[in-house]
MARDO-757959 format. One record per residue (C-alpha): x, y, z; residue number from 0; residue in three letters. Coordinates in pm, whole numbers, padded with zeros to 5 digits. Example, Ala and Ser with C-alpha at 12.3 -4.5 7.8 and 13.67 -1.06 7.14 Angstrom:
% residues 2
@X: 01230&Y: -00450&Z: 00780&nr: 0&rest: ALA
@X: 01367&Y: -00106&Z: 00714&nr: 1&rest: SER
END
This chain:
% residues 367
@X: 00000&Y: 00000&Z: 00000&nr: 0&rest: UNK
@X: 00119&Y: 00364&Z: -00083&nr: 1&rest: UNK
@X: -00069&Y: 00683&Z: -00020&nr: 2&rest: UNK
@X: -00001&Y: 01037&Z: -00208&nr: 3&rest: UNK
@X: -00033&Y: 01329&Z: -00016&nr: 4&rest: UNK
@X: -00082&Y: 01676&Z: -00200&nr: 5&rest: UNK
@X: -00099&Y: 01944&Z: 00010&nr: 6&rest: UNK
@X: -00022&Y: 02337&Z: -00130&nr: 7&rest: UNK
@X: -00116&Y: 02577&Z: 00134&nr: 8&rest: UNK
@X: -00073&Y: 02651&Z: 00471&nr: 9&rest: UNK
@X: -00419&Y: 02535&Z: 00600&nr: 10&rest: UNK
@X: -00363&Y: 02227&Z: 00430&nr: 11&rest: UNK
@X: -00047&Y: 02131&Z: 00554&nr: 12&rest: UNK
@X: -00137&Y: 02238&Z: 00904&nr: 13&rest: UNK
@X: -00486&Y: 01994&Z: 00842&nr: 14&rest: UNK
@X: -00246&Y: 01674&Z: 00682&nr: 15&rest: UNK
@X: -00022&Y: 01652&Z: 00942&nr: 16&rest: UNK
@X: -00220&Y: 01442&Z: 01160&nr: 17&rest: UNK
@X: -00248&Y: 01217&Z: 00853&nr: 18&rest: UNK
@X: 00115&Y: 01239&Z: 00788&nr: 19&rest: UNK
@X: 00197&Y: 01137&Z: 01112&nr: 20&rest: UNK
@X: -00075&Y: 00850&Z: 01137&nr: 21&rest: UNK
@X: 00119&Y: 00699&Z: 00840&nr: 22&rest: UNK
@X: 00473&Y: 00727&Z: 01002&nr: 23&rest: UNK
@X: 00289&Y: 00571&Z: 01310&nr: 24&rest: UNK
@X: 00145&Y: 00251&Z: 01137&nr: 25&rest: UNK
@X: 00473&Y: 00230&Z: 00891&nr: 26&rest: UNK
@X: 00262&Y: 00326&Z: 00576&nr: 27&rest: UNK
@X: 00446&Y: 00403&Z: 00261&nr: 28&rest: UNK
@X: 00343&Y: 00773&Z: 00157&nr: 29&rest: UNK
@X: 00465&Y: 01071&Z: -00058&nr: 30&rest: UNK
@X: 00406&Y: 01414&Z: -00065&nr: 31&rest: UNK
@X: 00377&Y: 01651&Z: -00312&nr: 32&rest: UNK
@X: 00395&Y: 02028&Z: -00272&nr: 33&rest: UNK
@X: 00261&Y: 02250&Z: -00505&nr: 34&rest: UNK
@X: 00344&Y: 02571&Z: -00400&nr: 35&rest: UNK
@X: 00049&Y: 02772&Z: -00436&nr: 36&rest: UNK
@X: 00144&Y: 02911&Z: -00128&nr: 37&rest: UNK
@X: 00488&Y: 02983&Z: -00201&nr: 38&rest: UNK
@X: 00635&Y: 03220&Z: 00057&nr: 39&rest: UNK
@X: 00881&Y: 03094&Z: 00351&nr: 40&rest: UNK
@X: 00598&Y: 03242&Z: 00623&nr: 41&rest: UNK
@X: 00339&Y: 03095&Z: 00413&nr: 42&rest: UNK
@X: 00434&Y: 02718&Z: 00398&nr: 43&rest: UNK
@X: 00819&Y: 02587&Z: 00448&nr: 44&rest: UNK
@X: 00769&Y: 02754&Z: 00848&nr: 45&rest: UNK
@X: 00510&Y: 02505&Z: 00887&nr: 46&rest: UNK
@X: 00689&Y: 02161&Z: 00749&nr: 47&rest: UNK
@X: 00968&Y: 02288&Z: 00993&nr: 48&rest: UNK
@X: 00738&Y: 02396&Z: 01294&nr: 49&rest: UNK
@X: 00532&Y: 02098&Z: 01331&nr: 50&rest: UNK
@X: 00828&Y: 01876&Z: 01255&nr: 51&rest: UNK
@X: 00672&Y: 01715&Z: 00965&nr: 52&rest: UNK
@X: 00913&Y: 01553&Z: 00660&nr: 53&rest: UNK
@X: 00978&Y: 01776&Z: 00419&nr: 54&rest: UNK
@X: 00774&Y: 01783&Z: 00068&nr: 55&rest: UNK
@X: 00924&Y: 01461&Z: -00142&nr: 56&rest: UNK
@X: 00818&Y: 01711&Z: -00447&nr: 57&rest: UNK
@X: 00741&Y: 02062&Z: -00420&nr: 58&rest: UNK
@X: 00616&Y: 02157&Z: -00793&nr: 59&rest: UNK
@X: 00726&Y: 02525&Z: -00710&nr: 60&rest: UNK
@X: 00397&Y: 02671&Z: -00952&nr: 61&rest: UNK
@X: 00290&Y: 02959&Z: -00722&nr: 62&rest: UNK
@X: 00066&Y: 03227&Z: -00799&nr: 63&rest: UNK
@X: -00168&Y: 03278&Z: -01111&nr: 64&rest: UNK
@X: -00485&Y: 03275&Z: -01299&nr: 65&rest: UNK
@X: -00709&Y: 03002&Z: -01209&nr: 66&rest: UNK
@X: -00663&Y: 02808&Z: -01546&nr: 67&rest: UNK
@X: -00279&Y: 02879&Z: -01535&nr: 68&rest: UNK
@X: -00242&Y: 02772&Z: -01214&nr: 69&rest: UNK
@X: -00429&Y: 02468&Z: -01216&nr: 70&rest: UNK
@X: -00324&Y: 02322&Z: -01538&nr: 71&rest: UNK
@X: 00056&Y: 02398&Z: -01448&nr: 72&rest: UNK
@X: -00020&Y: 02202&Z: -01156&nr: 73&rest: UNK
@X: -00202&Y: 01892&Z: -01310&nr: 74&rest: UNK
@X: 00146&Y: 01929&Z: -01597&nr: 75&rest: UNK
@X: 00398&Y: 01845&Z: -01304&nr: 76&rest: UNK
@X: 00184&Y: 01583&Z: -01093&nr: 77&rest: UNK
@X: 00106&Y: 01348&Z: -01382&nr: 78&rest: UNK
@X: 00428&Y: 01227&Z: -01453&nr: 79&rest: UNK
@X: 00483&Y: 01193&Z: -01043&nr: 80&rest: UNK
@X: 00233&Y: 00993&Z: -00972&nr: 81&rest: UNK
@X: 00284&Y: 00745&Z: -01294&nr: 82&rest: UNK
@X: 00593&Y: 00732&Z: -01139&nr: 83&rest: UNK
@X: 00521&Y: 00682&Z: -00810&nr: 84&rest: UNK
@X: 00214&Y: 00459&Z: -00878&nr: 85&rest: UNK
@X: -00036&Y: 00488&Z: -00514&nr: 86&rest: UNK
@X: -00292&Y: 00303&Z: -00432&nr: 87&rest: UNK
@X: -00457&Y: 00599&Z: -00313&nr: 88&rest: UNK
@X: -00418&Y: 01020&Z: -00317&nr: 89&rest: UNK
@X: -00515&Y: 01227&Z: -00043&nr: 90&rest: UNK
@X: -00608&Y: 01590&Z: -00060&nr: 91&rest: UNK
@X: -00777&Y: 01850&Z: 00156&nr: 92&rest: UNK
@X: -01010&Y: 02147&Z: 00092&nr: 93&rest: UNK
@X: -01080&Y: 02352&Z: -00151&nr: 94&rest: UNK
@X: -00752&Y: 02474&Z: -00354&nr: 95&rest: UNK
@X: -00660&Y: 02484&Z: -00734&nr: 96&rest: UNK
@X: -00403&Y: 02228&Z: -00577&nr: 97&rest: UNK
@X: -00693&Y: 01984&Z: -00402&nr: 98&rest: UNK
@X: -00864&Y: 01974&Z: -00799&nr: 99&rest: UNK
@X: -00572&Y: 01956&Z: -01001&nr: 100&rest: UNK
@X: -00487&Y: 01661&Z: -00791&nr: 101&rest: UNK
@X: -00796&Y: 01495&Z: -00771&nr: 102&rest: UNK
@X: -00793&Y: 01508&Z: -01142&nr: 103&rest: UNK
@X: -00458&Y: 01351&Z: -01201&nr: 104&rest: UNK
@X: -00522&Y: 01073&Z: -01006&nr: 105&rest: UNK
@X: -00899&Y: 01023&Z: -01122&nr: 106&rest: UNK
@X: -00791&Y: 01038&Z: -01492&nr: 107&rest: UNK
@X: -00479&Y: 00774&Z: -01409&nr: 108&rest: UNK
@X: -00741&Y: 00548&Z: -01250&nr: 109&rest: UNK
@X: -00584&Y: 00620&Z: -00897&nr: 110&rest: UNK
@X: -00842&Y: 00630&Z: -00590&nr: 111&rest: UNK
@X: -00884&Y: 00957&Z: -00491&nr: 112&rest: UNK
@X: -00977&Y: 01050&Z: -00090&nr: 113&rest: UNK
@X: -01138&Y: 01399&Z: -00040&nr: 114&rest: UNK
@X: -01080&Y: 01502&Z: 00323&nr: 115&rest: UNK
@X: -01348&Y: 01767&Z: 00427&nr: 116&rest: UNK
@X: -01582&Y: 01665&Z: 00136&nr: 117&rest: UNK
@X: -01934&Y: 01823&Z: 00152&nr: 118&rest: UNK
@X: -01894&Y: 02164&Z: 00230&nr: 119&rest: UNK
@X: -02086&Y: 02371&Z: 00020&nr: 120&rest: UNK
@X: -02106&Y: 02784&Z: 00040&nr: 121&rest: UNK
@X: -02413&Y: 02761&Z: -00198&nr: 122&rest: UNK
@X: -02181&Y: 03071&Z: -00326&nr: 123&rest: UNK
@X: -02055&Y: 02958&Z: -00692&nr: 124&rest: UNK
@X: -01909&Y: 03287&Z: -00747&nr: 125&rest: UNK
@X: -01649&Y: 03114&Z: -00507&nr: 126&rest: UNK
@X: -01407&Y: 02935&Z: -00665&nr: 127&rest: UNK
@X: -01335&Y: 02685&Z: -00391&nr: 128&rest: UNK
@X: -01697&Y: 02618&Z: -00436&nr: 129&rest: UNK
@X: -01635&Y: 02463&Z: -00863&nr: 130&rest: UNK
@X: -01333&Y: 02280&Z: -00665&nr: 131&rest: UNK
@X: -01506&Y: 02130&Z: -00426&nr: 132&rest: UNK
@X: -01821&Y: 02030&Z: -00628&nr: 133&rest: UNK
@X: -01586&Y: 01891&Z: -00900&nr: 134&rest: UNK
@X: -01341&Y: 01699&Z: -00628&nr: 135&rest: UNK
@X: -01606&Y: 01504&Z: -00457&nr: 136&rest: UNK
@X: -01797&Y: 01370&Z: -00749&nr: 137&rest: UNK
@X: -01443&Y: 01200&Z: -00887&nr: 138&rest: UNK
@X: -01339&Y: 01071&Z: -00500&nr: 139&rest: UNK
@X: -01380&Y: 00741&Z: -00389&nr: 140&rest: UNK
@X: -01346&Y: 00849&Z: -00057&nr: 141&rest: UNK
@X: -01548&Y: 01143&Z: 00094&nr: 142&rest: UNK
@X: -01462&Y: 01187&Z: 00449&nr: 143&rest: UNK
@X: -01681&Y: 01470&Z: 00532&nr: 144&rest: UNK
@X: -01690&Y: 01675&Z: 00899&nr: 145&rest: UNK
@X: -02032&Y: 01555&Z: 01004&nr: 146&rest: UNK
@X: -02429&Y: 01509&Z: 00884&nr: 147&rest: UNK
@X: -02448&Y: 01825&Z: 00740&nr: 148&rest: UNK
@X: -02187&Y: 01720&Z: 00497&nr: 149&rest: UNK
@X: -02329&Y: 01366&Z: 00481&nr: 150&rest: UNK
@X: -02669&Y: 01474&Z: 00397&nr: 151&rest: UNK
@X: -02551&Y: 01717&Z: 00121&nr: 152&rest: UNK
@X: -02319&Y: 01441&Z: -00054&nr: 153&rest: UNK
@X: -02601&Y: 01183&Z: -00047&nr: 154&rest: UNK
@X: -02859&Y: 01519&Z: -00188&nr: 155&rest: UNK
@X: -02619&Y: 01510&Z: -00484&nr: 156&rest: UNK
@X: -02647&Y: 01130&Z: -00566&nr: 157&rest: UNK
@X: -02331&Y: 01001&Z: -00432&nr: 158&rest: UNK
@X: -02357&Y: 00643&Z: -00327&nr: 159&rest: UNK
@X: -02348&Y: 00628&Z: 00044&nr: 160&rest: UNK
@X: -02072&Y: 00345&Z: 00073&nr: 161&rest: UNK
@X: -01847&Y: 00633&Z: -00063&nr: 162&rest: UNK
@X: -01927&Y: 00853&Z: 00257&nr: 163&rest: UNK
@X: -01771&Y: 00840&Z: 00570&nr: 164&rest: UNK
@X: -01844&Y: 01094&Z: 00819&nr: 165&rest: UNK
@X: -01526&Y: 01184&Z: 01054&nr: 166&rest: UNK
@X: -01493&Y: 01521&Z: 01167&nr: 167&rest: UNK
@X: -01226&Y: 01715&Z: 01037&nr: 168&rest: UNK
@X: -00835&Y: 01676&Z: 01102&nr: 169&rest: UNK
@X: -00787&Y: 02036&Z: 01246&nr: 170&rest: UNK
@X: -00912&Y: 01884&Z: 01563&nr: 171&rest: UNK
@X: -00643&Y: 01612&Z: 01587&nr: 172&rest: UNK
@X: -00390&Y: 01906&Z: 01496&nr: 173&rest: UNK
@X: -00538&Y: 02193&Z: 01738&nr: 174&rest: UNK
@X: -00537&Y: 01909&Z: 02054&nr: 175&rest: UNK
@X: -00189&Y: 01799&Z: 01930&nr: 176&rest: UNK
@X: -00014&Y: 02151&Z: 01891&nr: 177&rest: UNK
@X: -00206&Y: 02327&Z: 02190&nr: 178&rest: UNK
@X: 00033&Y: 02259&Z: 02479&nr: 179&rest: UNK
@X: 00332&Y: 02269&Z: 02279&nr: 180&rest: UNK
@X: 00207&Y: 02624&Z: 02181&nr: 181&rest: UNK
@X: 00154&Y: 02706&Z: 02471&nr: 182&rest: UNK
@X: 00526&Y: 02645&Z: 02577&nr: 183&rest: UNK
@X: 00690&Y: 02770&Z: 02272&nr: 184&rest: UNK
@X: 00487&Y: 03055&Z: 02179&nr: 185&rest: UNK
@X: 00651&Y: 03375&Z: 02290&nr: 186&rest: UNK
@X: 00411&Y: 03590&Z: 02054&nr: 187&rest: UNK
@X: 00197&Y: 03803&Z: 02301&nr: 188&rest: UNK
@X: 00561&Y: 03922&Z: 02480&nr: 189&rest: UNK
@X: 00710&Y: 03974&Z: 02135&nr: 190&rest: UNK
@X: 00363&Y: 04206&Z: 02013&nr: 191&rest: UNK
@X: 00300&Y: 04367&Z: 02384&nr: 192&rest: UNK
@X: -00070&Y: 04204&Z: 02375&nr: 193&rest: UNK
@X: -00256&Y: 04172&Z: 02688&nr: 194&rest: UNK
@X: -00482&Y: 03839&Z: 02718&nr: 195&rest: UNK
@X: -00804&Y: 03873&Z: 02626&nr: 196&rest: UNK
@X: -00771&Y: 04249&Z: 02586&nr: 197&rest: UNK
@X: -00748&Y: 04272&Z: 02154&nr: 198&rest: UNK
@X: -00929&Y: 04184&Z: 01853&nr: 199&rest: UNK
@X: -00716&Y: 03958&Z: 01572&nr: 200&rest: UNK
@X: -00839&Y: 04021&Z: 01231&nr: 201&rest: UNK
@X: -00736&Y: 03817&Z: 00924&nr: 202&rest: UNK
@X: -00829&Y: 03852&Z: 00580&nr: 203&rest: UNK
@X: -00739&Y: 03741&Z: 00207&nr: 204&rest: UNK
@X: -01109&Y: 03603&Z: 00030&nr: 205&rest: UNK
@X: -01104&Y: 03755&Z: -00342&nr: 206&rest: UNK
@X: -01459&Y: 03882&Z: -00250&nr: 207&rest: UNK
@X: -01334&Y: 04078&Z: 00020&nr: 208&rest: UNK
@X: -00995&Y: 04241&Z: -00114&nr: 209&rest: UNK
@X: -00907&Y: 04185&Z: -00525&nr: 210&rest: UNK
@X: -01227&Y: 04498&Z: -00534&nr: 211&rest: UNK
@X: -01132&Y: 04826&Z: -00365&nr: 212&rest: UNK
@X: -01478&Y: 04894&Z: -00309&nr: 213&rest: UNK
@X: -01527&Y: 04595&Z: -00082&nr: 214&rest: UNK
@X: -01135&Y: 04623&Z: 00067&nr: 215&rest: UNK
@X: -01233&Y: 04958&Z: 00213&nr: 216&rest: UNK
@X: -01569&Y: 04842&Z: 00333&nr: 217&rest: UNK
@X: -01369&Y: 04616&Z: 00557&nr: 218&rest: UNK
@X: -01157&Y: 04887&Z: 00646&nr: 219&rest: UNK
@X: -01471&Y: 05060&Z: 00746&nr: 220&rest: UNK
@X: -01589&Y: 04764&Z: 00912&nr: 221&rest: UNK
@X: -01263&Y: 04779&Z: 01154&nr: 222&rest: UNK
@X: -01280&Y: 05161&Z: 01183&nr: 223&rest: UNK
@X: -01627&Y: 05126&Z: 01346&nr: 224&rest: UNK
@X: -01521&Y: 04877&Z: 01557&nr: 225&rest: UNK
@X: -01231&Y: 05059&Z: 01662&nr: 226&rest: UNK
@X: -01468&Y: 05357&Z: 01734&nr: 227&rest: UNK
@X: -01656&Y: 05134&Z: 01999&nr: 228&rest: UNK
@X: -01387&Y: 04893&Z: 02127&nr: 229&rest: UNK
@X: -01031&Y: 05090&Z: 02167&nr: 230&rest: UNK
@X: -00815&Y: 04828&Z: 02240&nr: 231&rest: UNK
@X: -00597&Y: 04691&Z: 01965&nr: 232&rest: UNK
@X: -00649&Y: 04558&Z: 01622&nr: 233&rest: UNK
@X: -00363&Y: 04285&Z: 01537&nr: 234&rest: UNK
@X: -00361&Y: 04209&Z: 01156&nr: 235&rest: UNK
@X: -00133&Y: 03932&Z: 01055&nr: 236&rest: UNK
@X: -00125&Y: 04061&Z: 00668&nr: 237&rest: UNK
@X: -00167&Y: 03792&Z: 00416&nr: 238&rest: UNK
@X: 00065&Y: 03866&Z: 00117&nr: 239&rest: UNK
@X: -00242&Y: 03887&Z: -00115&nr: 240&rest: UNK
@X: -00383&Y: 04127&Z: 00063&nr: 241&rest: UNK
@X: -00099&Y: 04358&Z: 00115&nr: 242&rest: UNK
@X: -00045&Y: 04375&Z: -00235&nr: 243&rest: UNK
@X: -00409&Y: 04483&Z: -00330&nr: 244&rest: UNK
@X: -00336&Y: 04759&Z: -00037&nr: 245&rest: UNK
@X: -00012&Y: 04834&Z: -00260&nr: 246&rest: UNK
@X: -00223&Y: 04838&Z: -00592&nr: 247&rest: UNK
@X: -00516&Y: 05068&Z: -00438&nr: 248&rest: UNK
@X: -00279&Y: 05267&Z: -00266&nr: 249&rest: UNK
@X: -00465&Y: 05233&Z: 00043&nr: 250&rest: UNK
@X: -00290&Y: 05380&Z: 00339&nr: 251&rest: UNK
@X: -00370&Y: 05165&Z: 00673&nr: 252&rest: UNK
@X: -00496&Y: 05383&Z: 00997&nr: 253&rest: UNK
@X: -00242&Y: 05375&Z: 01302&nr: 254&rest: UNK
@X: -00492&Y: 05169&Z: 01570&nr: 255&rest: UNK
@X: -00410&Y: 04839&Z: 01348&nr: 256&rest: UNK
@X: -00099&Y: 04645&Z: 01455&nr: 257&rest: UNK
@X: 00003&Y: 04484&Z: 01116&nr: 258&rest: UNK
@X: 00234&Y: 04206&Z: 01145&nr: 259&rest: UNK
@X: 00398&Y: 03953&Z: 00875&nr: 260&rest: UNK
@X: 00212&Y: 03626&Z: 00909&nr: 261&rest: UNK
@X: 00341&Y: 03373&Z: 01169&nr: 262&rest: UNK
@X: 00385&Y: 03033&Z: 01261&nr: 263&rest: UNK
@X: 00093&Y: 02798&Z: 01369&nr: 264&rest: UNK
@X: 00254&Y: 02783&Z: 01687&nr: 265&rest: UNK
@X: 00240&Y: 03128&Z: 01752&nr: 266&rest: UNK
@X: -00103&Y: 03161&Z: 01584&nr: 267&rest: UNK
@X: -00314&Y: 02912&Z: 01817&nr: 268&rest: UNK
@X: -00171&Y: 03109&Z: 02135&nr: 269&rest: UNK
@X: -00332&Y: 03471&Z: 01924&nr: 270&rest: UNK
@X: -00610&Y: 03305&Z: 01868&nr: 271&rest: UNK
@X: -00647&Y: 03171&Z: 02166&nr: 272&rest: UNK
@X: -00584&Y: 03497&Z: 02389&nr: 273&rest: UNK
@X: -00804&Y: 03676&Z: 02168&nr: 274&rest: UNK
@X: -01143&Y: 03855&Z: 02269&nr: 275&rest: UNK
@X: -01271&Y: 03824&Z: 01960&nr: 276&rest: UNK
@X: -01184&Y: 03717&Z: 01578&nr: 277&rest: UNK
@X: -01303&Y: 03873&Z: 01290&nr: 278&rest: UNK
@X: -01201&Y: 03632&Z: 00978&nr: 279&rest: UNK
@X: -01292&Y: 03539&Z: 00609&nr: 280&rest: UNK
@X: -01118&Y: 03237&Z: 00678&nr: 281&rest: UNK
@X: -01363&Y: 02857&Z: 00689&nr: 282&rest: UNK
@X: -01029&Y: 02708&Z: 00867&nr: 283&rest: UNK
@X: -00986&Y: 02998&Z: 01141&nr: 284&rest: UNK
@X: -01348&Y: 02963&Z: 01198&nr: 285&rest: UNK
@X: -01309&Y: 02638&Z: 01269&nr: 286&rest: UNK
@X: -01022&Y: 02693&Z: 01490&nr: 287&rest: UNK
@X: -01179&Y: 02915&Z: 01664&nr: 288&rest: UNK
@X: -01478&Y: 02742&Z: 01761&nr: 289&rest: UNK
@X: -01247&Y: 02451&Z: 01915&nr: 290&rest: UNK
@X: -01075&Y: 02685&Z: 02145&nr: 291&rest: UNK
@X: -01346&Y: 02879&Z: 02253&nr: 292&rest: UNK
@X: -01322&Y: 03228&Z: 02106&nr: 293&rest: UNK
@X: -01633&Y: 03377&Z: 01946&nr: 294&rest: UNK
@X: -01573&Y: 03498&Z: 01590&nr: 295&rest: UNK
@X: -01730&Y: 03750&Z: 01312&nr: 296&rest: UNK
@X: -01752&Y: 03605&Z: 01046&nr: 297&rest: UNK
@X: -01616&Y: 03862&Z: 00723&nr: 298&rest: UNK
@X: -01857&Y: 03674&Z: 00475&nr: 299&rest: UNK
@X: -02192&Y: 03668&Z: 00364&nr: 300&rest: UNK
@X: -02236&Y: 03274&Z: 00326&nr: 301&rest: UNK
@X: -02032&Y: 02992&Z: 00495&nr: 302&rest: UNK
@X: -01946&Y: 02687&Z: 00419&nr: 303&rest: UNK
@X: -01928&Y: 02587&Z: 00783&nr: 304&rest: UNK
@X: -02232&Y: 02646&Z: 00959&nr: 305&rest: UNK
@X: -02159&Y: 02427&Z: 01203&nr: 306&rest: UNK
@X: -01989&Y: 02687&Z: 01396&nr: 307&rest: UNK
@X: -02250&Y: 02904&Z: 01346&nr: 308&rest: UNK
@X: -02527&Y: 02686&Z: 01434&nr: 309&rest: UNK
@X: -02327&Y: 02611&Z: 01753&nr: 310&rest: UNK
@X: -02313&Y: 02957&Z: 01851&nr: 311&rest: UNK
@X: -01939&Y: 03040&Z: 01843&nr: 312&rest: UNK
@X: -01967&Y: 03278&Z: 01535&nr: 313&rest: UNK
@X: -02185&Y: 03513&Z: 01329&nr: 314&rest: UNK
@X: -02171&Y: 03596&Z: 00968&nr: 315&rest: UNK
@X: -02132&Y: 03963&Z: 00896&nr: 316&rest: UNK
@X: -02004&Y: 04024&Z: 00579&nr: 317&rest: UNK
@X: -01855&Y: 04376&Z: 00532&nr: 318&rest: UNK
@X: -02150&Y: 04529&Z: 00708&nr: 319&rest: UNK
@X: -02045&Y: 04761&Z: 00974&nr: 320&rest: UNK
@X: -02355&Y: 04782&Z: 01179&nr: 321&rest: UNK
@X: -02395&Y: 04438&Z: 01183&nr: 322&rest: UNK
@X: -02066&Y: 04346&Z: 01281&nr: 323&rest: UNK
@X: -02073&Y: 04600&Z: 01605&nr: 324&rest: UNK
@X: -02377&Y: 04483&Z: 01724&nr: 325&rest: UNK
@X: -02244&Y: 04119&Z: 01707&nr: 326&rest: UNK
@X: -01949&Y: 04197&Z: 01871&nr: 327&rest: UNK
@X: -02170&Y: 04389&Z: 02165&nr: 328&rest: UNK
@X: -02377&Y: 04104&Z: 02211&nr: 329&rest: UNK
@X: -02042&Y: 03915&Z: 02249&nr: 330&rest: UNK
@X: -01860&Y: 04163&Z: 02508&nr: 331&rest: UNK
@X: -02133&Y: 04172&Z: 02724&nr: 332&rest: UNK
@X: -02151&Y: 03814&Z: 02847&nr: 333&rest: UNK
@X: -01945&Y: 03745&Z: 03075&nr: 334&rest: UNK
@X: -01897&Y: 03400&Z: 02962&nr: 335&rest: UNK
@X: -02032&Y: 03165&Z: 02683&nr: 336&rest: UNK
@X: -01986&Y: 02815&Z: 02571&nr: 337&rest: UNK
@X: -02080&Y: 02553&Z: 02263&nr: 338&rest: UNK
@X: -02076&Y: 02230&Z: 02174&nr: 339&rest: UNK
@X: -01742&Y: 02110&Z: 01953&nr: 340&rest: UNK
@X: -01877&Y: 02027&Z: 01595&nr: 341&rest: UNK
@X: -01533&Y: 01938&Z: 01443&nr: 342&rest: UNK
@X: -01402&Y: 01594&Z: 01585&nr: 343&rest: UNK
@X: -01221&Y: 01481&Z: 01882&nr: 344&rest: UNK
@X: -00878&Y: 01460&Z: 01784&nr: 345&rest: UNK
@X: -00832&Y: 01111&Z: 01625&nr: 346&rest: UNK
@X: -00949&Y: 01234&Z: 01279&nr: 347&rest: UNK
@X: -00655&Y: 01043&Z: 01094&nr: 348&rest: UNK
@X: -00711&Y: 00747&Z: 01259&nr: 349&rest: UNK
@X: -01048&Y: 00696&Z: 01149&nr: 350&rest: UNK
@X: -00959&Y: 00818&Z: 00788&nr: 351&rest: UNK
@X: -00668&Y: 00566&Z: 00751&nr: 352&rest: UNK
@X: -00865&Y: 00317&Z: 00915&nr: 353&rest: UNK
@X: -01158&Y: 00300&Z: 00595&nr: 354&rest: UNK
@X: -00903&Y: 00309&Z: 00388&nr: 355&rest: UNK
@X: -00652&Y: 00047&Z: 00455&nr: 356&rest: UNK
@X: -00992&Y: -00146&Z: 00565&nr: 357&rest: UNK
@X: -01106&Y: -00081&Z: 00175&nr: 358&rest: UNK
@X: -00776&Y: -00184&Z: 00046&nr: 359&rest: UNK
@X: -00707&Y: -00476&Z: 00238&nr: 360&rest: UNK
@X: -01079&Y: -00609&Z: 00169&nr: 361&rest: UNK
@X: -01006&Y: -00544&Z: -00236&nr: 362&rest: UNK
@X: -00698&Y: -00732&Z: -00206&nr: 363&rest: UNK
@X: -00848&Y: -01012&Z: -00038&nr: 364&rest: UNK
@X: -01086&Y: -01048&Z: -00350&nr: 365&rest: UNK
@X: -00830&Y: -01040&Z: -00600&nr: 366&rest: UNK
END
């Protein structure tokens, strides 16, 4: 048995390792491929390094570009990889250019293909994670989706229910894993000067919310009316897409938000974590979020989560000012909340390598 692993961004590397590691714990042959669609040190290599994970056995080193570019550059490089390498099944995670382009190699070389996280749907096609998702699950053999939300939407769109297996999602095995170690290594609230509990941490990088300077300053709106009501500070860890739309508006940021470069998952958990509130575009953060028990605004007008929302740990808000104030209000004013986890309970990869070397030793029984 040998499994592929394609990861290309940070949210999917931080959301494989478990897997990763479940392999190296039951002595499975795997190989990973990089692409590189996020191709900055802070953006990926940090995070091989960090969470002590082997490094890419291929990084296609495609980066940046239009959709079509991107995506057939990427399915160029990974044919000829996995002919090579020849696995018995591919693993990929999301929503990326990367997750289709790789589903599609492997589906077109007759390779089994497992979808982690299959099932969310934003409803939003204007979304282009929403065409790769769609596309990914109807050519996977596997669907591991978070829960019956997911479930009931795969079996809605006629996918045969021995396909589906329902598992929660893997950023619970890596939040529970990399918590305490965070908590020990992370130096980041000394380094920024941030108080516990006393700032907001904003992130944001959607194309709906930044590639238009219309909406980008909406946002910036959006955070100037909740500085208005809530002084303390801002902190911004600038994604390098959206710094460079900043550049191309020439946008000038106001003084109350504390940009920094992006940092380490380490050192992310413990902002998140100390956090009063998040404000995000970001279906991973909200996620996140919702495990360690920090409320969060949601910076979109759909989600393909709702779990968290349905839970009560976050609120969608879009770029609407008003609405996003009295959200955070209502927040602030309790002095404490709770929610049932929706996500998993830490042994994600387990289960998922469990159906499929179950699968694959049954198949091989029959031959």
């Amino acid at each position: 048995m040998k499994i592929g692993i394609i990861v290309g961004t940070r949210p999917e590397i931080i959301k494989m390792a478990p897997v990763i590691r479940e392999c190296q714990k039951r002595n499975i042959p795997f190989f990973i491929i990089h692409s590189n669609q996020h191709y900055s040190k802070e953006m990926d290599s940090i995070f091989f390094e960090e969470l002590h994970l082997p490094a890419p056995h291929y990084n296609l080193g495609v980066g940046s570009g239009l959709h079509g570019n991107q995506t057939g550059n990427f399915l160029i490089k990974m044919e000829p990889i996995l002919l090579e390498e020849k696995p018995d099944v591919v693993l990929v995670q999301g929503d990326t250019n990367t997750v289709l382009a790789g589903a599609l190699a492997a589906s077109k070389l007759n390779i089994k293909v497992g979808h982690i996280e299959a099932g969310l749907r934003s409803y939003d096609r204007s979304m282009p994670e929403e065409t790769n998702r769609i596309m990914t699950d109807h050519i996977s053999e596997y669907l591991f989706a978070v829960g019956p939300n997911q479930e009931k939407i795969l079996k809605g769109e006629g996918i045969a229910n021995n396909k589906i297996h329902t598992v929660g999602n893997t950023v619970s095995d890596s939040l529970f894993q990399h918590l305490e170690i965070s908590a020990q290594k992370s130096k980041i609230l000394t380094h920024l000067n941030l108080t516990a509990g006393e700032y907001f941490l904003v992130t944001a990088h959607r194309a709906s919310n930044v590639d238009v300077s219309s909406n980008l300053m909406e946002l910036l709106h959006l955070l100037d009316e909740m500085h208005k009501n809530y002084t303390g500070t801002i902190v911004w860890p600038i994604h390098p897409r959206t710094q460079s739309k900043l550049k191309e508006f020439n946008i000038e940021l106001p003084d109350y938000l504390q940009l920094i470069a992006p940092v380490g998952y380490l050192d992310f958990i413990q902002l998140q974590k100390h956090a009063k509130l998040i404000l995000t575009d970001s279906g991973g953060i909200q996620e996140e979020a919702c495990l360690l028990g920090i409320p969060s605004l949601t910076l979109r007008e759909n989600t393909e989560r709702p779990e968290a929302v349905e839970v009560g740990a976050s609120e969608l808000v879009g770029r609407d000012a008003v609405k996003a104030v009295k959200a955070a209000k209502q927040w602030l004013s309790r002095d404490d909340y709770s929610w049932e986890n929706p996500f998993g309970d830490g042994h994600v990869a387990k289960y998922i390598l469990d159906v499929i070397v179950k699968d694959l030793t049954k198949k091989d029984m029959e031959q």
